[in-house]
NUKE-343914 format. One line per field, with one value per residue: residue in three letters; x, z negated, y negated of N, C-alpha, C, O, CB in turn. Coordinates in Angstrom, 3 decimals. Atoms other than C-alpha are relative to their C-alpha. Glycine has a CB too. Layout:
BEGIN
rest ALA  ...
n.xx X  ...
n.zz Z  ...
n.yy Y  ...
ca.xx X  ...
ca.zz Z  ...
ca.yy Y  ...
c.xx X  ...
c.zz Z  ...
c.yy Y  ...
o.xx X  ...
o.zz Z  ...
o.yy Y  ...
cb.xx X  ...
cb.zz Z  ...
cb.yy Y  ...
***
This chain:
BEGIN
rest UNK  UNK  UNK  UNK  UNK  UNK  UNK  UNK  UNK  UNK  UNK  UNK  UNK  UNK  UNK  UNK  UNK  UNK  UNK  UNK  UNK  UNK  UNK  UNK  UNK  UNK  UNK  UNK  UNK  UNK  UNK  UNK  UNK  UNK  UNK  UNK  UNK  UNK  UNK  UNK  UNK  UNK  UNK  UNK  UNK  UNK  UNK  UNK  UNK  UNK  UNK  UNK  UNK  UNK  UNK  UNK  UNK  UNK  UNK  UNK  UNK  UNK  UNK  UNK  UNK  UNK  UNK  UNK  UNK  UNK  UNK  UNK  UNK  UNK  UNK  UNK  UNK  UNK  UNK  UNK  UNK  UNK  UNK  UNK  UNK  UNK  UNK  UNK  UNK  UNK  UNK  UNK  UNK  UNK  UNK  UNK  UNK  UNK  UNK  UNK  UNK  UNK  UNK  UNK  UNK  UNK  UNK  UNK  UNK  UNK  UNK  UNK  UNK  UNK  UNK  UNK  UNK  UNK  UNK  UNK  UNK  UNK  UNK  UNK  UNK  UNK  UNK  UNK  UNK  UNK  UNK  UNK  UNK  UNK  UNK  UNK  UNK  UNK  UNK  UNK  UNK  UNK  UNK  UNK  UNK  UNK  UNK  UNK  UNK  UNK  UNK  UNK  UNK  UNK  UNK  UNK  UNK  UNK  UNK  UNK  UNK  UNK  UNK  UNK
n.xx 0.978  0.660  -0.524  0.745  0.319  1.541  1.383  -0.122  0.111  1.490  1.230  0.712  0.450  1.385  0.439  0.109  1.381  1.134  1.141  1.058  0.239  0.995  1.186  1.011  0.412  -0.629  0.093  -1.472  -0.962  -1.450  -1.592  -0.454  -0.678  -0.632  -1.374  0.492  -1.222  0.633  -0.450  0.000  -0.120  0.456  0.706  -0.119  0.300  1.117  -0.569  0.726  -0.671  0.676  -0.273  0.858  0.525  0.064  -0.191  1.071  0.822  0.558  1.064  0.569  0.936  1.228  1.384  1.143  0.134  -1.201  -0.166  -1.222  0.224  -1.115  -0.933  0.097  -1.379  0.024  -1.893  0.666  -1.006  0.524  -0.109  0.446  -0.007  0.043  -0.386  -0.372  -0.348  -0.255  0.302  1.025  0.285  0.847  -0.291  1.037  -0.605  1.218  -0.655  1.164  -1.198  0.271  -0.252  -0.900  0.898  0.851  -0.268  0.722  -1.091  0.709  -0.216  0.233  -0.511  0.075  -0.424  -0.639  -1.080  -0.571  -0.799  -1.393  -0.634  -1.207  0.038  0.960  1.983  0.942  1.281  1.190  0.189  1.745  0.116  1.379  -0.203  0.337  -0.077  -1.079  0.208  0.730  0.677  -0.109  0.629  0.904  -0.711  -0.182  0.680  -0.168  -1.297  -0.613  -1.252  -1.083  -0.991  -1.549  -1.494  -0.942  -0.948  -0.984  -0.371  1.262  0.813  1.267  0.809  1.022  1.265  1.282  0.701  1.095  1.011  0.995
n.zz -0.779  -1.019  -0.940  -1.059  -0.977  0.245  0.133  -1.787  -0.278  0.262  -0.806  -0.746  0.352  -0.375  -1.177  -1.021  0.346  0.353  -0.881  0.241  1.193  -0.172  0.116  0.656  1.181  0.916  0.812  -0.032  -0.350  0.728  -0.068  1.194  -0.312  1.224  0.230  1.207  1.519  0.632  0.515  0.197  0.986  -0.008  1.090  -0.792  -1.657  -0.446  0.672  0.291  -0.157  0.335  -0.275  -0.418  -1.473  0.199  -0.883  -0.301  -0.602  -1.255  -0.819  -0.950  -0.449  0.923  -0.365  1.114  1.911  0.446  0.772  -0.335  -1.192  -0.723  0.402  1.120  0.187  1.160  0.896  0.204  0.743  0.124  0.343  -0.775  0.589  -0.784  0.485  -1.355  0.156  -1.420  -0.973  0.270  0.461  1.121  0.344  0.455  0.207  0.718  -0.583  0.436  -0.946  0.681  -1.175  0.846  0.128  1.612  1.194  0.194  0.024  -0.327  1.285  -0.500  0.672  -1.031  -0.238  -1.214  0.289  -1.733  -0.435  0.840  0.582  -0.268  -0.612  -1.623  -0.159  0.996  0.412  0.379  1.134  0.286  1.092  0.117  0.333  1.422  0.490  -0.208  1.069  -0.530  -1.142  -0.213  1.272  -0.878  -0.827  0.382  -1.308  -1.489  -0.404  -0.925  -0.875  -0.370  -0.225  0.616  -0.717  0.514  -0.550  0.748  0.932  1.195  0.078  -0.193  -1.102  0.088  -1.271  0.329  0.243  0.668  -1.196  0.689
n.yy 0.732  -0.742  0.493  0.564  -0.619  -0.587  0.761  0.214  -1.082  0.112  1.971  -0.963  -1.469  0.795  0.494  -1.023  -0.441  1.505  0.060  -1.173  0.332  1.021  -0.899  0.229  -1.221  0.681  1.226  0.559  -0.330  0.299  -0.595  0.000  0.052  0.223  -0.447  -0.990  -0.011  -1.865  -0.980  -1.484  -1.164  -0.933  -0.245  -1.631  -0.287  0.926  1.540  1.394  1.162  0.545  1.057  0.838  0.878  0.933  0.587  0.422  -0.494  1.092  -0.545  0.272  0.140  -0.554  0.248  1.092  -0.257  -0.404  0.884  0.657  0.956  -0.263  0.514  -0.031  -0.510  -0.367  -0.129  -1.333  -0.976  -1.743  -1.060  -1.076  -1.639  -0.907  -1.519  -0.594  -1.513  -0.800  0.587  0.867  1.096  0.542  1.098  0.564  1.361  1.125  0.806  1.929  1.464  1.516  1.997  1.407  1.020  -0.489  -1.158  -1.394  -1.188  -1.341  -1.057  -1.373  -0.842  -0.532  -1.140  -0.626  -0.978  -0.588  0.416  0.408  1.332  0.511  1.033  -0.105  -0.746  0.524  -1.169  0.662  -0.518  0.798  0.566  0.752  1.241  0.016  1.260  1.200  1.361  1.564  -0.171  -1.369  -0.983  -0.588  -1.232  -1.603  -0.615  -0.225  -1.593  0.071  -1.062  0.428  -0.583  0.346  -0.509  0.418  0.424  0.377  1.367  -0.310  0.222  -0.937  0.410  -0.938  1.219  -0.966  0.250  -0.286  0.584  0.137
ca.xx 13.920  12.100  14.718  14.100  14.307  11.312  9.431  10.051  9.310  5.855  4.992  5.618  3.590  0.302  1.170  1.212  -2.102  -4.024  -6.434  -7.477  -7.810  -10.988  -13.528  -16.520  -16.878  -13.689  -13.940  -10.213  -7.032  -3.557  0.128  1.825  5.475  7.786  10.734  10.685  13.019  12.071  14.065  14.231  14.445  15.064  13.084  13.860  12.155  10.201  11.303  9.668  10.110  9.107  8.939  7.910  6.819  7.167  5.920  3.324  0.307  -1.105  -4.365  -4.385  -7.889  -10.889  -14.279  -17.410  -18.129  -14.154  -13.598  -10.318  -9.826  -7.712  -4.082  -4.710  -0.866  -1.048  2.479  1.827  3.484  2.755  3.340  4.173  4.128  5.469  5.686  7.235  7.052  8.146  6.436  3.771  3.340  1.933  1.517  -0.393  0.111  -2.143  -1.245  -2.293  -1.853  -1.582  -2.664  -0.232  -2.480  -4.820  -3.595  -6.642  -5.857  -6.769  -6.605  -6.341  -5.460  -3.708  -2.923  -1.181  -0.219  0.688  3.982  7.268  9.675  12.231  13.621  11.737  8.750  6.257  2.362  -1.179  -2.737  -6.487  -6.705  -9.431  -10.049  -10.854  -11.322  -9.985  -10.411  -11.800  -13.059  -11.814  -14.139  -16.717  -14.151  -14.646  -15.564  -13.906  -11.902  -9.155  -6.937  -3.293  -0.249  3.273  6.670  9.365  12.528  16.226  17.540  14.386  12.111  8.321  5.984  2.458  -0.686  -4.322  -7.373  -10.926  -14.380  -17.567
ca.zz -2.795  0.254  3.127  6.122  8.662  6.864  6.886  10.824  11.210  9.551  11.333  14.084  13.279  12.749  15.778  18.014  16.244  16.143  19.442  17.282  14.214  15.768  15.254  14.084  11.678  9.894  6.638  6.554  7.620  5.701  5.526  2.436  2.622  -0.418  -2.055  -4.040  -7.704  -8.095  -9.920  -9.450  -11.652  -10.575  -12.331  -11.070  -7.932  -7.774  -8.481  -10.203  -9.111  -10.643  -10.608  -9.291  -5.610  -5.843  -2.841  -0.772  0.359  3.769  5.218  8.847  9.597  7.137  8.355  7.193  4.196  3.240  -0.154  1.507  3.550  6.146  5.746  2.305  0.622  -2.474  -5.234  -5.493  -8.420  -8.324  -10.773  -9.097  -10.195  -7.351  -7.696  -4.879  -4.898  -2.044  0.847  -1.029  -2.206  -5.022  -4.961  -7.218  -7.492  -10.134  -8.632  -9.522  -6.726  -7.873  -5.865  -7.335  -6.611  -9.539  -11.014  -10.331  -10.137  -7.996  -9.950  -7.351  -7.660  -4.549  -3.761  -0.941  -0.724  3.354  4.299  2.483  0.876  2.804  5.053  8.617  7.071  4.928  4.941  5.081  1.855  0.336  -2.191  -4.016  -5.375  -9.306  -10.161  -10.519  -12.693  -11.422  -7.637  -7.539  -10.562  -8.101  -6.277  -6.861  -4.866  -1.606  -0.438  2.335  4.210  4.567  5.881  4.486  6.261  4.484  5.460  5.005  1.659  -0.451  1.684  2.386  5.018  4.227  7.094  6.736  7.107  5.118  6.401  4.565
ca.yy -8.535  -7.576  -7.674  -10.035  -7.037  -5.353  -8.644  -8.467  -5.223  -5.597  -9.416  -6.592  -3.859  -6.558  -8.086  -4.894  -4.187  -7.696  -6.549  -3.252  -5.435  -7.420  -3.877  -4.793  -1.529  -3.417  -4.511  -5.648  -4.736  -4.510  -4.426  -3.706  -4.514  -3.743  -2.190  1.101  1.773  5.849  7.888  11.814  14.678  17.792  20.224  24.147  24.991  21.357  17.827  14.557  10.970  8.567  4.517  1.468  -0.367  -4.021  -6.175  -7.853  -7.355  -9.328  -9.194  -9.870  -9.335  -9.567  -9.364  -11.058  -8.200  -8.006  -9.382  -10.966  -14.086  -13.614  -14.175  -13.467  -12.651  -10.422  -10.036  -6.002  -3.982  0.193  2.472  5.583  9.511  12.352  15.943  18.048  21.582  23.639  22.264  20.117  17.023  15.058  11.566  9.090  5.120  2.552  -0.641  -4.959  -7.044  -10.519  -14.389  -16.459  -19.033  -18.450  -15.934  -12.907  -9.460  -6.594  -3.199  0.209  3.396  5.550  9.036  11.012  14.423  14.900  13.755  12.842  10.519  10.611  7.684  7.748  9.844  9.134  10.381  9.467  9.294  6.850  4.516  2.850  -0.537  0.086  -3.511  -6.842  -10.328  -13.578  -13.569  -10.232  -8.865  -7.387  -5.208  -1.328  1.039  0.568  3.463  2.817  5.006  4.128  5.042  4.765  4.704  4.765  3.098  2.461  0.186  1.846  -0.227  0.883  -0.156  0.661  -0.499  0.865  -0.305  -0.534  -0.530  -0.654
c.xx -0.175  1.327  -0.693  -0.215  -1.669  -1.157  -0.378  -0.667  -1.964  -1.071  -0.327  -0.789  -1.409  -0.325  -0.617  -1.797  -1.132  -1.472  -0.472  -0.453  -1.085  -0.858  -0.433  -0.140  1.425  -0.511  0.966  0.854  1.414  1.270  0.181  1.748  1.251  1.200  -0.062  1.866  -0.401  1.600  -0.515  0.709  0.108  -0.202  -0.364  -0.445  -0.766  0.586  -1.193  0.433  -0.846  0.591  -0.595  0.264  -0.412  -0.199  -0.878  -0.788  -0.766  -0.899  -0.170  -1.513  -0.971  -1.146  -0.798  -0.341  1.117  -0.238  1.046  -0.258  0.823  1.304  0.659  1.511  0.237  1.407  -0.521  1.217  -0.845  0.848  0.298  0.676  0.394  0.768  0.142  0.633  -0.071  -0.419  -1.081  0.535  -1.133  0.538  -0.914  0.619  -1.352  0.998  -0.584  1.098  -0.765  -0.530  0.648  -0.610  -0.839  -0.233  -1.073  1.029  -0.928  0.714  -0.401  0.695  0.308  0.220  -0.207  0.372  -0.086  1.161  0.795  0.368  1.148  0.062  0.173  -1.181  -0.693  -1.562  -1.395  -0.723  -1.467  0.431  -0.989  -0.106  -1.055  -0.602  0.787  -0.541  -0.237  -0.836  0.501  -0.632  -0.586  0.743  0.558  -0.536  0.362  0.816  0.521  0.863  1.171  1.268  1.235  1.092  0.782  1.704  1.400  -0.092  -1.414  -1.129  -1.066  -0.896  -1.745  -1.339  -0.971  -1.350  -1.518  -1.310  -0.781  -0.467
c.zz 1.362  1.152  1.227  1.323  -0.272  0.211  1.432  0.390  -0.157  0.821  1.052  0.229  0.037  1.194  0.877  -0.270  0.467  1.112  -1.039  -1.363  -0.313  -0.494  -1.002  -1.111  -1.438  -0.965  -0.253  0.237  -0.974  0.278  -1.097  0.201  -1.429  -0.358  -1.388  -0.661  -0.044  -0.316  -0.117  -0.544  0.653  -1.312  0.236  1.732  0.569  -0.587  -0.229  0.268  -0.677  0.133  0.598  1.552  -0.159  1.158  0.919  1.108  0.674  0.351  0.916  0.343  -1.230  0.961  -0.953  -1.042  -0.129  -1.508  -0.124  1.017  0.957  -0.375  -1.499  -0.690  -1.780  -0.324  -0.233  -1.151  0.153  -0.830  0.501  -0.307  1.956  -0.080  1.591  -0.304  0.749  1.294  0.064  -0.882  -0.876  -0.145  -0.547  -0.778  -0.910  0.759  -0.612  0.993  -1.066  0.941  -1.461  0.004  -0.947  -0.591  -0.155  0.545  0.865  -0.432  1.746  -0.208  1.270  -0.010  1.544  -0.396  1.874  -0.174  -0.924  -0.369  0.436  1.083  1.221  -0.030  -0.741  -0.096  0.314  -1.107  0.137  -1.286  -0.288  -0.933  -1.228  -0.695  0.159  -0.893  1.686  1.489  -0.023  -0.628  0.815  0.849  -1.155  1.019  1.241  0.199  1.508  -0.232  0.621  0.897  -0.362  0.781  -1.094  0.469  -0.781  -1.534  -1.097  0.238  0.683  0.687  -0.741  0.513  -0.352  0.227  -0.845  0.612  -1.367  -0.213
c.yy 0.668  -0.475  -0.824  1.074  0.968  -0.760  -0.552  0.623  -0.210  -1.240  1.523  0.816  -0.762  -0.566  1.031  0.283  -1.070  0.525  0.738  -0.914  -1.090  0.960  -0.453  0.687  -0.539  -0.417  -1.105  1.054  -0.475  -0.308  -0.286  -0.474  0.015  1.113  0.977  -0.097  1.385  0.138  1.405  0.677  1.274  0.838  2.075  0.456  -1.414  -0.979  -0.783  -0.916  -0.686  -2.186  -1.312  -0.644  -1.252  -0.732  -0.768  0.155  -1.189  0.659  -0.857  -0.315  0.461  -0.597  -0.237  1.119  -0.135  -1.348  -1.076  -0.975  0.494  -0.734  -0.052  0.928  0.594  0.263  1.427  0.690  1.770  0.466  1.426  1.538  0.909  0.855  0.496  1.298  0.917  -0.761  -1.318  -0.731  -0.646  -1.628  -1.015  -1.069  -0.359  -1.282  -1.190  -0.507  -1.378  -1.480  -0.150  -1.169  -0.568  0.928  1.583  1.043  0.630  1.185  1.163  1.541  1.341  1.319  0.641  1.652  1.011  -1.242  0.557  -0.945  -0.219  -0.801  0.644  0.839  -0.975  0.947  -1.052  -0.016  -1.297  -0.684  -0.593  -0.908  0.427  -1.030  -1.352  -1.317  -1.191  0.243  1.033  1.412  1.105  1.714  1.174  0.651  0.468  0.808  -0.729  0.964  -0.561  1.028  -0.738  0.553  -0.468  -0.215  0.441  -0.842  -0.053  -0.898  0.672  -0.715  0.696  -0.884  1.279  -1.345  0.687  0.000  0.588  1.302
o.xx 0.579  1.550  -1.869  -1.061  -2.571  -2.306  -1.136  -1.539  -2.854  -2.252  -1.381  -0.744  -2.174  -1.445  -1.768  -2.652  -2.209  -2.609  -1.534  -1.426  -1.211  -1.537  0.127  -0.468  1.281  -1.346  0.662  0.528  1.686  1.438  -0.373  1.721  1.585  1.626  -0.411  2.965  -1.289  2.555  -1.473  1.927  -1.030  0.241  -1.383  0.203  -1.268  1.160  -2.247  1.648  -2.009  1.704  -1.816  1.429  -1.607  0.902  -1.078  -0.431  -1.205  -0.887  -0.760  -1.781  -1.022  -1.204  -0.652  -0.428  1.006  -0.728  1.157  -1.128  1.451  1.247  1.739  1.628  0.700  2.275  -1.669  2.421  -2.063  2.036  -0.730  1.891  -0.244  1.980  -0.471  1.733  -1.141  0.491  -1.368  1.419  -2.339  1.614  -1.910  1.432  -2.443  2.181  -1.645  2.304  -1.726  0.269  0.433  -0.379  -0.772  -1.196  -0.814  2.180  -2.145  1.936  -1.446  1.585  -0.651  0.320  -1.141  1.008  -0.394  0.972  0.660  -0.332  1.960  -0.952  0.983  -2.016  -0.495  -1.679  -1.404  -0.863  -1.877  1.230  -1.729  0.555  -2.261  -1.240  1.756  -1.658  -0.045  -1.847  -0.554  -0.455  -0.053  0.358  1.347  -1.150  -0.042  1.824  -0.276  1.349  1.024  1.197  1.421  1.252  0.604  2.328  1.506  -1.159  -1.845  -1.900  -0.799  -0.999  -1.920  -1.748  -0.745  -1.145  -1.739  -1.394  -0.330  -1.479
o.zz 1.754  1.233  1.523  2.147  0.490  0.387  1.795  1.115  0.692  1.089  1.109  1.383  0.923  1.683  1.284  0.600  0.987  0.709  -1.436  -1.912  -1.309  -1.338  -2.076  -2.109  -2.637  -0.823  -0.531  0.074  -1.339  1.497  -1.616  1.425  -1.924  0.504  -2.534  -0.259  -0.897  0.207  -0.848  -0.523  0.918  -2.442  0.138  2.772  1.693  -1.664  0.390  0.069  -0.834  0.497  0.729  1.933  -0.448  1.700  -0.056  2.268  0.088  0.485  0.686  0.661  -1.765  1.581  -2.174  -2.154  0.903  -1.506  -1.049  1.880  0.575  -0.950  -1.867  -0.399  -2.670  0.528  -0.676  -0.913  0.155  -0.564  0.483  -0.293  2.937  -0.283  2.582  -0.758  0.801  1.724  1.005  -1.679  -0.769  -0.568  0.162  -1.694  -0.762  1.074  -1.232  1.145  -1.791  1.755  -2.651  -0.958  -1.276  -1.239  -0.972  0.981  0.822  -0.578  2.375  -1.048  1.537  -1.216  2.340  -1.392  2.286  -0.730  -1.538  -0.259  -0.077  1.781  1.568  0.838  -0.911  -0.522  0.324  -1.333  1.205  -2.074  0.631  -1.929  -1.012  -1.695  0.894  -1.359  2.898  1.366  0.458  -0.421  0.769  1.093  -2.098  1.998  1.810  -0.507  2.245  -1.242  1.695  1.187  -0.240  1.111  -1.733  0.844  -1.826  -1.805  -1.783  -0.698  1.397  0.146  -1.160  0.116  -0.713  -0.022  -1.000  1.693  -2.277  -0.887
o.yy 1.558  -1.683  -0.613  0.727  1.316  -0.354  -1.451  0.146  -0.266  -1.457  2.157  1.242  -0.383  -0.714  0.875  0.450  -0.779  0.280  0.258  -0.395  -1.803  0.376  -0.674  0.046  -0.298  -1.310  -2.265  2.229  -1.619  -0.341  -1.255  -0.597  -1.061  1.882  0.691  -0.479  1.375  -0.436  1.653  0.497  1.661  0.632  2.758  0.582  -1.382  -0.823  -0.639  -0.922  -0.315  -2.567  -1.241  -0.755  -1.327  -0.823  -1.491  0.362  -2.179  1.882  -1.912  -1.473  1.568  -1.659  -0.187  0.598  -0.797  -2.477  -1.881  -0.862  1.481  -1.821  -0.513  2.118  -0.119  0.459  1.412  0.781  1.946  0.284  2.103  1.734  0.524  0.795  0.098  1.616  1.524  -1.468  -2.058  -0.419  -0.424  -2.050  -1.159  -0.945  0.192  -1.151  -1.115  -0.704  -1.636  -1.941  0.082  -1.901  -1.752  1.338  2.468  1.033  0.449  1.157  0.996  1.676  2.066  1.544  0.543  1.999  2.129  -2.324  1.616  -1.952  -0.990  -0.776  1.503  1.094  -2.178  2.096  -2.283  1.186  -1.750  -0.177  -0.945  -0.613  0.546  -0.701  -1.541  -1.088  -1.287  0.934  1.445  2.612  2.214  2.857  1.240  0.227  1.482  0.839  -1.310  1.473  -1.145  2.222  -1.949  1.728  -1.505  0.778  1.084  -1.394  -0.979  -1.114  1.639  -1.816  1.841  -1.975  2.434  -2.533  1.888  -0.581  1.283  1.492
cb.xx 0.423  -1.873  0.575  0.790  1.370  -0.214  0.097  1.126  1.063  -0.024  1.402  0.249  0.630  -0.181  1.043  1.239  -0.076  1.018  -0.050  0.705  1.148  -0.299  0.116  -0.910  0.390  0.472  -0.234  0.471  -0.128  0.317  1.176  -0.359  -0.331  -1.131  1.044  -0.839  -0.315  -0.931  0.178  0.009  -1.165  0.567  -1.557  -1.126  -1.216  -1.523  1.069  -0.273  0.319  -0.236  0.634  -0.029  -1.232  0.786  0.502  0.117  -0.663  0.874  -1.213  0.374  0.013  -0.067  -0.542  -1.856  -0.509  1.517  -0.052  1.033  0.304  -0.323  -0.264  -1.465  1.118  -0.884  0.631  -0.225  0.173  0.054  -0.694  0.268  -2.389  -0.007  -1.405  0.998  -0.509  -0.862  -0.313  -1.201  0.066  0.246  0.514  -0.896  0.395  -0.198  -0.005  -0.010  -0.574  1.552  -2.010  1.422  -0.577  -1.062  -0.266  -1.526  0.513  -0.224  -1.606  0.109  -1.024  0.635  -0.585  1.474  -0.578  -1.498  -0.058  0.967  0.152  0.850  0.850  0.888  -0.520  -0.269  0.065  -0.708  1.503  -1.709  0.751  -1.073  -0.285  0.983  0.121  0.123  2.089  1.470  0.034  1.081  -1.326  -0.330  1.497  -0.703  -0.669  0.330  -1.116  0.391  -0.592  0.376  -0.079  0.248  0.553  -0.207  -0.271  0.640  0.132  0.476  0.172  -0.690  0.754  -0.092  0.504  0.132  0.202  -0.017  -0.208  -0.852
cb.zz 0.162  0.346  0.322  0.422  0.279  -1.333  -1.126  0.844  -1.009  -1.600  1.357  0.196  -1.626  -0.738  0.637  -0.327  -1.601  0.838  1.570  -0.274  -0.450  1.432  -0.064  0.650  0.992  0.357  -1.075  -1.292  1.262  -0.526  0.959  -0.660  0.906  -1.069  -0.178  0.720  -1.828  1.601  -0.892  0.796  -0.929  0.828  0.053  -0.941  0.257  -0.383  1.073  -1.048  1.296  -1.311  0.408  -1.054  0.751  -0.658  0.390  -0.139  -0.813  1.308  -0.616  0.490  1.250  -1.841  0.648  0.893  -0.858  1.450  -0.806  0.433  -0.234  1.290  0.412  -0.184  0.449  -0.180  -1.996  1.720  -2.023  1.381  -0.373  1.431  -1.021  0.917  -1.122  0.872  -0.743  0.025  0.656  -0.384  0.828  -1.532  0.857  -0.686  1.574  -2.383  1.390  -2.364  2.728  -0.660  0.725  0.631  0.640  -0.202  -1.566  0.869  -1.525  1.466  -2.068  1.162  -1.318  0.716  -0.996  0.424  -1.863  1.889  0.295  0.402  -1.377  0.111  -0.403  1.336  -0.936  0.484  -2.139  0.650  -1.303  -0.362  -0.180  -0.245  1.187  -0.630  -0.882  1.807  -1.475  0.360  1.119  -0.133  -1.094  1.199  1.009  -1.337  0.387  0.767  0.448  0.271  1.295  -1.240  1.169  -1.491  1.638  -0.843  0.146  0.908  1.201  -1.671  0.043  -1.279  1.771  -1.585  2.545  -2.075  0.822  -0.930  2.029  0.517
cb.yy -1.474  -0.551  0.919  -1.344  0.829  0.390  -1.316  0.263  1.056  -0.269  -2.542  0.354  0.948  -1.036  -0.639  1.516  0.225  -2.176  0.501  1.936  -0.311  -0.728  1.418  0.101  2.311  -0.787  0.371  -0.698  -0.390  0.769  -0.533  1.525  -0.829  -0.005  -1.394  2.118  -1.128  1.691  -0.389  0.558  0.080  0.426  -1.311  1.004  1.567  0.233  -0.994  -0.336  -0.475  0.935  0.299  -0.968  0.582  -0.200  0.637  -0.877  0.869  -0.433  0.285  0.738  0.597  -0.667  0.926  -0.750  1.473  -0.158  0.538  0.928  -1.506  -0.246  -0.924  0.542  -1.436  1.023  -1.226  0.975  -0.680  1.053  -0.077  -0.445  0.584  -0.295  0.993  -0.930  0.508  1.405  0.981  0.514  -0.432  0.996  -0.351  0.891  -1.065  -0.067  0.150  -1.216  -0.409  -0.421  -1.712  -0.466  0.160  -0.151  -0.970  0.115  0.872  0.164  -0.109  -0.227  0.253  -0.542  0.711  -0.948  1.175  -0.224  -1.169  0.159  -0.087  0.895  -1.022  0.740  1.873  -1.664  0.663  0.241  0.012  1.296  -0.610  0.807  -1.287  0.185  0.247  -0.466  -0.482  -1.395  -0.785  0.053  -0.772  -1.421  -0.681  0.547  -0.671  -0.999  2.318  -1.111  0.764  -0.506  0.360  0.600  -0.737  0.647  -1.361  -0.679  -1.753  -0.300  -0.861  0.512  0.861  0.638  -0.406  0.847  -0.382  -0.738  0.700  -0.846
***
């Protein structure tokens, strides 16, 4: 489970933000907050990890297009593939966040290949919203730009916003 210092860390990380998270050009604003399982392979001069990112996804700030309310608290599972070979990086998540509320889905699909995986880096990388069931059918299309820290205790920080 998600430790309580990560779920500190992140209130922090929206708070510090909240003035920049009024811009108009916003469609919404994130934090991801969750706990990676990878397993690595090495594999001669280049390793594979592979595994899953379990954890949830908050939206501070949605603006009037965002398909999110504000406050809005997604259950997030990822899939996640990364190849690392000499100095580069390969990274590529499918993800479904869940409302527990009634049960829709959102369906995206991310990739990174600046940074790392090790704890106090991470990277900037894009993802894009594939689909989703019930009020979420509509959503495709939107491309956001994130960033991922990765922590102690295999947990993962990841803030970004979207805009139209």
């Amino acid at each position: 489970m998600v430790s309580i210092r990560l779920l500190l860390l992140a209130a922090m990380l929206a708070g510090a933000a909240a003035p920049a998270f009024a811009q108009a050009e916003d469609m919404f604003r994130f934090v991801f907050v969750g706990q990676r399982d990878y397993t690595t392979v090495g594999h001669g001069d280049h390793s594979f990890t592979a595994g899953g990112l379990h954890g949830v996804l908050t939206i501070p700030f949605a603006g009037p297009e965002s398909p999110f309310t504000e406050d809005t608290r997604l259950h997030g599972t990822c899939a996640t593939a990364i190849k690392v070979e000499g100095s580069r990086i390969a990274i590529d998540s499918h993800c479904t966040l869940h409302d527990p509320e009634d049960d829709d889905e959102v369906f995206l699909e991310a990739h990174r290949d600046l940074g790392d995986t090790e704890v106090g880096g991470g990277g900037q990388g894009a993802f894009v919203f594939t689909g989703g069931t019930g009020k979420f059918a509509g959503i495709t299309g939107i491309e956001c730009p994130y960033e991922a820290h990765y922590m102690e205790d295999n947990d993962t920080v990841v803030t970004g916003q979207c805009r139209p």
